[in-house]
C-alpha positions in Angstrom: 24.5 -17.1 -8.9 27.7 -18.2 -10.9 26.8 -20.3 -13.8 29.1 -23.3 -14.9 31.4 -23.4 -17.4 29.0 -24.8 -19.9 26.4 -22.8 -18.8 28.8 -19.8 -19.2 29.8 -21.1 -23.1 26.2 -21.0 -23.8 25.2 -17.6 -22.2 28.4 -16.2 -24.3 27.6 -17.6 -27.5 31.3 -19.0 -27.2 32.3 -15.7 -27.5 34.3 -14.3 -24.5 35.5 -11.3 -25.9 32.4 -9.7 -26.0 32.7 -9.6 -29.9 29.6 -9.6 -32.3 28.5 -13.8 -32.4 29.3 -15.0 -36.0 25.8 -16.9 -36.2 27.9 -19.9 -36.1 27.3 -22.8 -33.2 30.4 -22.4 -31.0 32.5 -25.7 -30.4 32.4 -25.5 -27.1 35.1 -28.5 -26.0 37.6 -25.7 -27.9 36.3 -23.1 -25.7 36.7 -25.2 -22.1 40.8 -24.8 -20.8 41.3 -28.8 -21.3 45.0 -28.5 -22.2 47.6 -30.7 -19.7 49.2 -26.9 -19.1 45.9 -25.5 -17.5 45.2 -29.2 -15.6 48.9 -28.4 -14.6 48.3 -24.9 -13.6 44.9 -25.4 -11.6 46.1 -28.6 -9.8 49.6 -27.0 -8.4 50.4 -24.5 -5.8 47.2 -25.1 -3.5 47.9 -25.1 0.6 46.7 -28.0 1.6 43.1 -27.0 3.4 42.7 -28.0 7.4 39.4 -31.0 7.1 40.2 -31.5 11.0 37.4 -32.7 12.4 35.6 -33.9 16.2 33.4 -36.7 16.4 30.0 -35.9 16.5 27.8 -35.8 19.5 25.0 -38.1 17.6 27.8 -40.9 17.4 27.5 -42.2 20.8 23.8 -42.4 19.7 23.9 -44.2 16.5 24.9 -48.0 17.6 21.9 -48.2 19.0 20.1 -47.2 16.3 22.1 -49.3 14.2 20.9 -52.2 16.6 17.2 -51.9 16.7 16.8 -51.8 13.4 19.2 -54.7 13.1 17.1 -56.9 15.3 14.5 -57.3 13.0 16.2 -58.1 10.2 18.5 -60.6 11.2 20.8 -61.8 8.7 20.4 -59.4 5.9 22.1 -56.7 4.6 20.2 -53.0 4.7 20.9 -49.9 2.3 20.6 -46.9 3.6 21.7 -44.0 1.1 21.8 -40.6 1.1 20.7 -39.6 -1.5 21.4 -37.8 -4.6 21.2 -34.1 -5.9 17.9 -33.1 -7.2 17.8 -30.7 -10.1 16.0 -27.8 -9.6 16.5 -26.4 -13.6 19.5 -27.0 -16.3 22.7 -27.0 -14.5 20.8 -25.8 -10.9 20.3 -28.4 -8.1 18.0 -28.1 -4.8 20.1 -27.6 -1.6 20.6 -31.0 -0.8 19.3 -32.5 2.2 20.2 -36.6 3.1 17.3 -39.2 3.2 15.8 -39.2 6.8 17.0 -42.9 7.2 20.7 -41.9 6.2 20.7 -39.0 8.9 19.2 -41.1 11.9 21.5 -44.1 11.5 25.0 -41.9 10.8 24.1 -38.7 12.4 25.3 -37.1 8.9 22.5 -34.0 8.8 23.4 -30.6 6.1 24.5 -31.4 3.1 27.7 -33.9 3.9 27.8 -35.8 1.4 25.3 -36.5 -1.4 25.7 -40.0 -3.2 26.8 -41.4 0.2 25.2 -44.9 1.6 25.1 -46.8 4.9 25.3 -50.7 4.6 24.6 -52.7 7.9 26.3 -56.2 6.7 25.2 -58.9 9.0 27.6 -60.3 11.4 28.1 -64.2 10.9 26.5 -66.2 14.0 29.7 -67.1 15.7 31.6 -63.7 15.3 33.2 -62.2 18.0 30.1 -59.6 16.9 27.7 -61.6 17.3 28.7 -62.9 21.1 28.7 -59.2 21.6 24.9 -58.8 20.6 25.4 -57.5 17.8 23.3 -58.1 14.8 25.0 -55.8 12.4 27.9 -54.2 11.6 28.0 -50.5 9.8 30.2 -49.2 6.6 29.6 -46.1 5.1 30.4 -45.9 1.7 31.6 -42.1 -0.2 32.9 -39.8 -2.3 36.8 -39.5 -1.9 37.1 -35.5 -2.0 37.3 -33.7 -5.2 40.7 -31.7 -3.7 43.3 -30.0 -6.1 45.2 -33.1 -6.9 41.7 -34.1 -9.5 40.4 -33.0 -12.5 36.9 -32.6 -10.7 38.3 -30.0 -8.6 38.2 -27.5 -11.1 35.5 -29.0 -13.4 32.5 -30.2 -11.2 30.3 -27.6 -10.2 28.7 -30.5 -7.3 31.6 -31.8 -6.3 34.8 -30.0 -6.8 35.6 -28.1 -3.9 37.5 -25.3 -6.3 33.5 -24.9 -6.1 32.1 -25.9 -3.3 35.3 -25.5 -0.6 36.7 -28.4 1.4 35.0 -31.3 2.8 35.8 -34.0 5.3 37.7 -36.9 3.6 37.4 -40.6 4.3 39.0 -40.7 7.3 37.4 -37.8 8.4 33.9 -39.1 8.2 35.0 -42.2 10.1 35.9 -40.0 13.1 32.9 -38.1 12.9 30.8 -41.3 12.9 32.5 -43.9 14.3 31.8 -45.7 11.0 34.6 -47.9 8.9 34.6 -46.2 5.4 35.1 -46.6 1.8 35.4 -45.1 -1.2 32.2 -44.6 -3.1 33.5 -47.5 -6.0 33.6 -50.2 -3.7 30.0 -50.2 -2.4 28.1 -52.1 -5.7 31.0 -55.1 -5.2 29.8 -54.8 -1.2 26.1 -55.2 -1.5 26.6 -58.0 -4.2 28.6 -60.1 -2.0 27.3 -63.7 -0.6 23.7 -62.7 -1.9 21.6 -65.3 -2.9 17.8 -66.8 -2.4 19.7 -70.3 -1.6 21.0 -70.2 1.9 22.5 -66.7 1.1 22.3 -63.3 2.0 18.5 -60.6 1.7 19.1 -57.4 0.6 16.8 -54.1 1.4 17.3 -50.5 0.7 15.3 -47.2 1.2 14.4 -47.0 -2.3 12.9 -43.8 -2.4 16.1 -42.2 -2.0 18.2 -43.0 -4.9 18.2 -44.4 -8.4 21.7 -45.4 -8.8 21.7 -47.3 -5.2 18.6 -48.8 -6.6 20.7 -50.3 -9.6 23.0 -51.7 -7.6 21.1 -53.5 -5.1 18.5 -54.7 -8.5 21.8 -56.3 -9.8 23.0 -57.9 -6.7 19.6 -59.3 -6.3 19.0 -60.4 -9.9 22.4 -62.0 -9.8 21.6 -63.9 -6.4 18.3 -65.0 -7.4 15.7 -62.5 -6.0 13.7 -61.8 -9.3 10.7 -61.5 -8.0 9.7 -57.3 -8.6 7.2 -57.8 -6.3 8.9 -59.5 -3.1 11.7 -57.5 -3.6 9.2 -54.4 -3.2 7.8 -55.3 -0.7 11.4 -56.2 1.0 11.9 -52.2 0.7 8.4 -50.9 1.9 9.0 -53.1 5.4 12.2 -51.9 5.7 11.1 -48.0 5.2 8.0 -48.4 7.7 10.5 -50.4 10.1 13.0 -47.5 10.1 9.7 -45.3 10.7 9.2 -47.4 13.6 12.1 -47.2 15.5 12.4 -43.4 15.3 9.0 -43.3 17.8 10.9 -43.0 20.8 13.2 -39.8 20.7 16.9 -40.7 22.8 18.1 -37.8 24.4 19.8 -36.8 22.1 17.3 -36.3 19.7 15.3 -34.3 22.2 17.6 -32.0 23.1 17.8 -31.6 19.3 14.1 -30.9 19.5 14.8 -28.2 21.9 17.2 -26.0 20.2 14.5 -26.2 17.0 11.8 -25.3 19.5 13.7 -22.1 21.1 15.0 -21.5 17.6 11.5 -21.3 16.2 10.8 -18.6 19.2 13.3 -16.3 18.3 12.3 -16.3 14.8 8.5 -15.3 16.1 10.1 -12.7 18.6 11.4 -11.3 15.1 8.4 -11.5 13.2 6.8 -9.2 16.3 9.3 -6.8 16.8 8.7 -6.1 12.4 5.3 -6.9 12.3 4.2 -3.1 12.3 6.1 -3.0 8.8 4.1 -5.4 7.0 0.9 -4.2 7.9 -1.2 -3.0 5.2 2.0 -3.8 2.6 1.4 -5.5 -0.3 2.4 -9.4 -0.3 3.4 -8.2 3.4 2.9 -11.9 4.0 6.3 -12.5 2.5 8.2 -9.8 4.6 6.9 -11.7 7.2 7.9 -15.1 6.2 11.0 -13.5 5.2 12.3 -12.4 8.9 11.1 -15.7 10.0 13.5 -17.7 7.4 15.8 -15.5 7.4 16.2 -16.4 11.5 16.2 -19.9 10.7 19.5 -19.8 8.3 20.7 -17.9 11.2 20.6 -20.2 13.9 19.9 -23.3 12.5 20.0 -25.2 8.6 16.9 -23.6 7.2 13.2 -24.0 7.4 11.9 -27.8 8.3 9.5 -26.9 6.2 7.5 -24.1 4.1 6.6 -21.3 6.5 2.6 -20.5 6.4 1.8 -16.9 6.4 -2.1 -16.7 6.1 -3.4 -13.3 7.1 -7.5 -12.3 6.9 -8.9 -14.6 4.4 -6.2 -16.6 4.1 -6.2 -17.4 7.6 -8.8 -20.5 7.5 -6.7 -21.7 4.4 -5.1 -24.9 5.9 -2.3 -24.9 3.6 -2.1 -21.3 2.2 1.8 -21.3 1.4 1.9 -18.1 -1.6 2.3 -15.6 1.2 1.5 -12.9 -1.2 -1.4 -11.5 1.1 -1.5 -8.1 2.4 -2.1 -8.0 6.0 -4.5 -5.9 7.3 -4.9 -4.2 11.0 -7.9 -6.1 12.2 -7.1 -8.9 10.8 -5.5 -12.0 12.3 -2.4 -13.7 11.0 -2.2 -17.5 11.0 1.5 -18.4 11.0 2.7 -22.0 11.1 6.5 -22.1 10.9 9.4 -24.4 12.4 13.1 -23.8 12.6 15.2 -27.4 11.4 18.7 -27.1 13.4 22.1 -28.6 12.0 21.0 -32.1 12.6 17.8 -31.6 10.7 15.7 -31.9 13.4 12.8 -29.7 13.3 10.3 -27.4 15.7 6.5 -27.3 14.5 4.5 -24.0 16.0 1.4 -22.6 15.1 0.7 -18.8 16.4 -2.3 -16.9 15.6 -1.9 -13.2 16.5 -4.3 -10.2 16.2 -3.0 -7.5 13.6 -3.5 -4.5 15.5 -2.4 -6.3 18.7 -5.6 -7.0 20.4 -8.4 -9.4 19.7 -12.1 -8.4 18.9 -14.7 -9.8 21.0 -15.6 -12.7 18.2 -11.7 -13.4 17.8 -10.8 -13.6 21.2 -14.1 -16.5 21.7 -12.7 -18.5 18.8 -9.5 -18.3 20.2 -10.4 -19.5 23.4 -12.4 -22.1 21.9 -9.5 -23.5 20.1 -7.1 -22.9 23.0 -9.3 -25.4 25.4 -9.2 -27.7 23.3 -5.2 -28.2 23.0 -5.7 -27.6 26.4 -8.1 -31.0 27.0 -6.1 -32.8 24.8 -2.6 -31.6 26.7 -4.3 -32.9 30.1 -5.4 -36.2 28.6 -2.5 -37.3 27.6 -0.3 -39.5 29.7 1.9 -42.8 29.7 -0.7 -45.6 28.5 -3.1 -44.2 27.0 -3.5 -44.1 23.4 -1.8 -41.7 20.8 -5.4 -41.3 19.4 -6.4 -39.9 22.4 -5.3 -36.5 21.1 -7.8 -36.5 18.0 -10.7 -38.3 19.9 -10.1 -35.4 23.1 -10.1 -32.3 20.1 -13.0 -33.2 18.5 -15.0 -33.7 21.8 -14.3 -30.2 22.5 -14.4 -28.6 19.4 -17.9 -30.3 18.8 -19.1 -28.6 22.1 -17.7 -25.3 21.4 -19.3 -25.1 18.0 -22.9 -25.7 19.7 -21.9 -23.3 22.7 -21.2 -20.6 19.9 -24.4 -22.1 18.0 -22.8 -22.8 14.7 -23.4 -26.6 14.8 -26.2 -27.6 13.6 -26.9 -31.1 15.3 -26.5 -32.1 18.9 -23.0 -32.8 20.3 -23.4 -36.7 20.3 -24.7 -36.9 16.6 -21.8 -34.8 15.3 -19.4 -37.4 16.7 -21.4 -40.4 15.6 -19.4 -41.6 12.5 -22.4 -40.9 10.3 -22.1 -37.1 11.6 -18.7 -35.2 11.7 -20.6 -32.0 11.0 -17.9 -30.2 13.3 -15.1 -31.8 10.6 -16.5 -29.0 8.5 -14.5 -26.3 10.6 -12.1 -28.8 11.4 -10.9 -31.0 8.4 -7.1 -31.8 9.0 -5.6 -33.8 11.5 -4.8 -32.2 14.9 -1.1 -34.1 15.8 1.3 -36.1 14.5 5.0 -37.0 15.4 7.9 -34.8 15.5 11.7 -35.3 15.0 13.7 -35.5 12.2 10.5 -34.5 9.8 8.0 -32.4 10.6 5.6 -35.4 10.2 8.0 -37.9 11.9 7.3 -41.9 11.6 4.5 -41.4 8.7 5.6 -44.6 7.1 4.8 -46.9 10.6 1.8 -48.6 11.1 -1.3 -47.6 12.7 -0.4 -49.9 15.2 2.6 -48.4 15.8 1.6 -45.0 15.6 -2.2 -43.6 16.3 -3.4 -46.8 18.1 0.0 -47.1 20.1 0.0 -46.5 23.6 1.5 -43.0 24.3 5.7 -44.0 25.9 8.1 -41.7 27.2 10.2 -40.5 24.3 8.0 -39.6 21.8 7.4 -36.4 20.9 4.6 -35.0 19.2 2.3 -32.3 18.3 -0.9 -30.6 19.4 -2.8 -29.0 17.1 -6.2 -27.9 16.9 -8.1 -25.2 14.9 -11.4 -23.9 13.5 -11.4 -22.5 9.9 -14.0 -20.3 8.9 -13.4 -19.6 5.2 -14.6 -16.8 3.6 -16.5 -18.0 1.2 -19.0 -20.8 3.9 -22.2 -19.7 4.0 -23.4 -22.1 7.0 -21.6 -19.1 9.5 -22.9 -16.1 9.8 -21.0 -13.7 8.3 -18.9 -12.3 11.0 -16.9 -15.3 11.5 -16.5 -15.5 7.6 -12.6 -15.2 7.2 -11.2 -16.2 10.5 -9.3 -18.6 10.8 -7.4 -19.9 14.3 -4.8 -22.1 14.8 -2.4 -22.8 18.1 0.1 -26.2 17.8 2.7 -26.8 20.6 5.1 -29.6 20.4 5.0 -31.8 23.6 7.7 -34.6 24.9 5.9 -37.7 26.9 7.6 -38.3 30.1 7.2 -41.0 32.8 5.8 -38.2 34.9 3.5 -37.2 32.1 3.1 -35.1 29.1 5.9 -32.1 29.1 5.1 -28.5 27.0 8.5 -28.6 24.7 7.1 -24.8 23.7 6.1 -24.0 27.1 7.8 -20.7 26.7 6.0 -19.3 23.6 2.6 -17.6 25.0 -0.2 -19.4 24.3 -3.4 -17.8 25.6 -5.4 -14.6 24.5 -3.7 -12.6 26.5 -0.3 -13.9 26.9 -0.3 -13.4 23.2 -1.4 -9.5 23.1 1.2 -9.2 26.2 4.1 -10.9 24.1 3.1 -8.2 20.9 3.1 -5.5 23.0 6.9 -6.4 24.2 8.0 -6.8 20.8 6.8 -3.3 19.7 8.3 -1.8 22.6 11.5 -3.8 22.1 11.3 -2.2 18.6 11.0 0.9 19.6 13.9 0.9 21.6 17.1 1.2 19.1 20.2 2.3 19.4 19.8 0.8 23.6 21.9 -2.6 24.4 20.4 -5.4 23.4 17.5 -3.8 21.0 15.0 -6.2 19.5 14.8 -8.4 22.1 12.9 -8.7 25.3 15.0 -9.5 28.3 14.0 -13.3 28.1 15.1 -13.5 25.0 18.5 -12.0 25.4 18.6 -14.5 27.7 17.8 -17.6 25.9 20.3 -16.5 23.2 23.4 -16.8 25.5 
């Protein structure tokens, strides 16, 4: 990793030569090339570099995003920013990745443009807008590129494209997005303007997403009258769980985004198979394994949508075991929970639960199918009209019976779903599906109203995801099912014709599952032959 300057002056002791420090603190400022010769120098004789650009796909999308948000806040002004860097230690940021809200209304995923914000200004009732339908009208408001003509160029590690390369420019980003834009300096002028709590204009903004946007908007109001902490609060909080809200129902472009994360996520299972062999009985294995899976991920999409799980034997029935630094063991299963977030952040959610040696014993296989007819109950049950809850209320039904059939629960089926029972929550603690899109748990901030008691619409796209965790330690099993753990989550698409497997592809039952690691050790095996590594369907799905 290259250090900055400064960070370089103080690794040195401010001594570049290499010369024995004088004990001395260095003056650094006499140590950084400030001089109008080097400015000079590092500023002239650059090519100019090619920021051609293509709109983006999502940008015959976003208007009417823009617009349903818009229609229910009529006649305010909404902040939408990007976000800021997020230091990770000293002079080390996080990649960055742009607020959810930022990404859905401009179609801006990767790291475009930290510091960046959206403002939807209200149109005036008699605009030529506003006899269009239209509520609001965007501007996006950013950094003028750091190019060789600044002083930033050279001397800002975030934003001086000496160190980070090119980036689209103002009028770039307005043909990506089909958004009027403006330099960064302009937006606290635009949010202050015609506020006021007299016949004047409301302002909201994500506030989770960035301090100095936060300022701004807090003068604006302050100046206009809203000084009430409180309201104003509460102003921000409705406009987070609306924009929650109006990412239920995917368009199509978001779903085919959904896609690409789903086969994505495959392929990076199809490598973890084809290695698995290598990681067995390795210590902290579990991280080679996680390793080929991220490592796919980078490959064919932005990264990870979110920490990949790798919980083999007795980490298995550990819901959120995220060290990795298990050793597999042949016997064993593996619990892997992993998703593949493409260029426009949009993520895949799978859950695969695989037998170490490549078959399942007698006890892992029953689990297995236990757990497998229940996503399979809860699949079946869903349809247009019927409630999202229906997907919790259908797992626990069958998970309750299974227990008793296997004889581990110790009440009748009925009394372990009365509300004063839940005995079968024991083995079952987390939630079994949520929404999927642009987070791996999509529209958390919407109401239960909007979300687990809404009828089920075509559009949304969600996730199926039941288990039973038998940890270790739980002395209410008997002690062969101490230490497995089973998990299998598919992401699904509702349709007018019904529910639709997005995953449909990735084998799902006992066998299907032993058949798919047996075709990635013999695709393995077979190096140095065209195409080695992946199965025929696979080669496939990559072209």
């Amino acid at each position: 990793m290259m250090t900055s300057e400064n960070e370089q002056i103080r690794n040195d002791g401010g001594n570049a030569a290499g010369k024995k420090p004088t004990g001395k603190k260095p003056d650094s400022s006499s140590r950084r090339p400030l001089g109008e010769n080097f400015r000079r120098f590092m500023t002239d004789g650059w090519a100019e570099p090619d920021r051609t650009v293509e709109p983006l796909a999502s940008s015959r999308f976003t208007p009417a995003r823009w617009q349903a948000i818009g229609r229910r806040f009529p006649g305010e002004r909404l902040v939408f920013p990007a976000g800021a860097h997020k230091q990770r230690a000293n002079d080390l940021n996080y990649a960055f990745r742009p607020n959810t809200s930022f990404a859905y209304f401009t179609g801006l995923g990767e790291d475009y443009d930290p510091d960046a914000v959206l403002v939807l200004d209200p149109v005036a009732p008699d605009s030529p807008e506003a006899k269009r339908g239209m509520t609001h009208t965007p501007a996006l408001y950013l950094h003028q590129p750091a190019d060789h003509t600044t002083r930033d160029f050279y001397m800002s590690a975030e934003y001086g494209e000496y160190w980070i390369g090119p980036r689209p420019g103002l009028a770039e980003f307005e043909a990506m997005t089909g958004i009027e834009t403006h330099d960064l300096s302009q937006f606290a002028d635009a949010v202050a303007k015609d506020v006021g709590a007299e016949g004047g204009v409301r302002v909201r903004v994500i506030r989770e997403a960035d301090q100095q946007a936060n300022t701004a908007v807090d003068a604006a109001r302050a100046a206009g009258g809203f000084d009430d902490p409180d309201a104003n609060a509460a102003d921000d909080a409705e406009l987070h769980q609306a924009c929650a809200e109006v990412r239920v129902i995917k368009d199509d472009y978001e779903i085919d985004q959904l896609r690409q994360a789903v086969k994505a996520t495959y392929h990076g299972f199809c490598s973890v198979l084809r290695h698995l062999d290598e990681a067995v009985d390795t210590p902290r294995g579990e991280r080679l394994i996680e390793g080929w899976f991220d490592a796919n991920a980078r490959f064919e999409g932005n990264t990870v949508g979110y920490d990949t799980i790798v919980a083999s034997g007795d980490h298995a029935p550990r819901l959120h075991w995220m060290r990795n630094n298990g050793t597999p063991h042949a016997g064993d299963l593996l619990l892997m929970d992993a998703g593949v977030e493409v260029n426009d952040l949009y993520t895949a959610d799978i859950t695969r639960t695989f037998p170490l040696n490549g078959r399942f014993t007698p006890l892992q296989r029953r689990v297995y199918d236990a757990v497998f007819d229940a996503q399979q109950a809860a699949f079946d049950a869903c349809r247009p009209g019927v409630p999202f809850s229906v997907i919790h209320d259908t797992v626990m039904r069958v998970t309750a019976e299974k227990l008793h059939e296997l004889g581990l629960l110790p009440v009748s089926v009925e009394e372990a779903l009365s509300p004063e029972g839940q005995q079968h929550r024991r083995w079952l603690a987390c939630g079994v599906g949520h929404h999927l899109g642009l987070d791996c748990h999509d529209c958390a901030q919407a109401r239960d109203s909007e979300y687990f008691d809404a009828e089920l619409k075509p559009g949304m796209v969600f996730t199926i995801e039941p288990g039973l965790y038998f940890q270790s330690d739980d002395l209410l099993v008997p002690p062969e099912y101490r230490g497995i753990g089973v998990r299998i989550e598919d992401d699904v698409l509702m349709t007018e014709d019904g529910p639709e497997w997005l995953s449909s592809y990735i084998p799902r039952t006992a066998d299907g599952v032993e058949r798919w690691m047996e075709e990635m050790r013999g695709a393995a095996e077979m190096k140095g032959t065209a195409g080695a590594g992946d199965t025929a369907e696979t080669q496939e799905d990559r072209r």
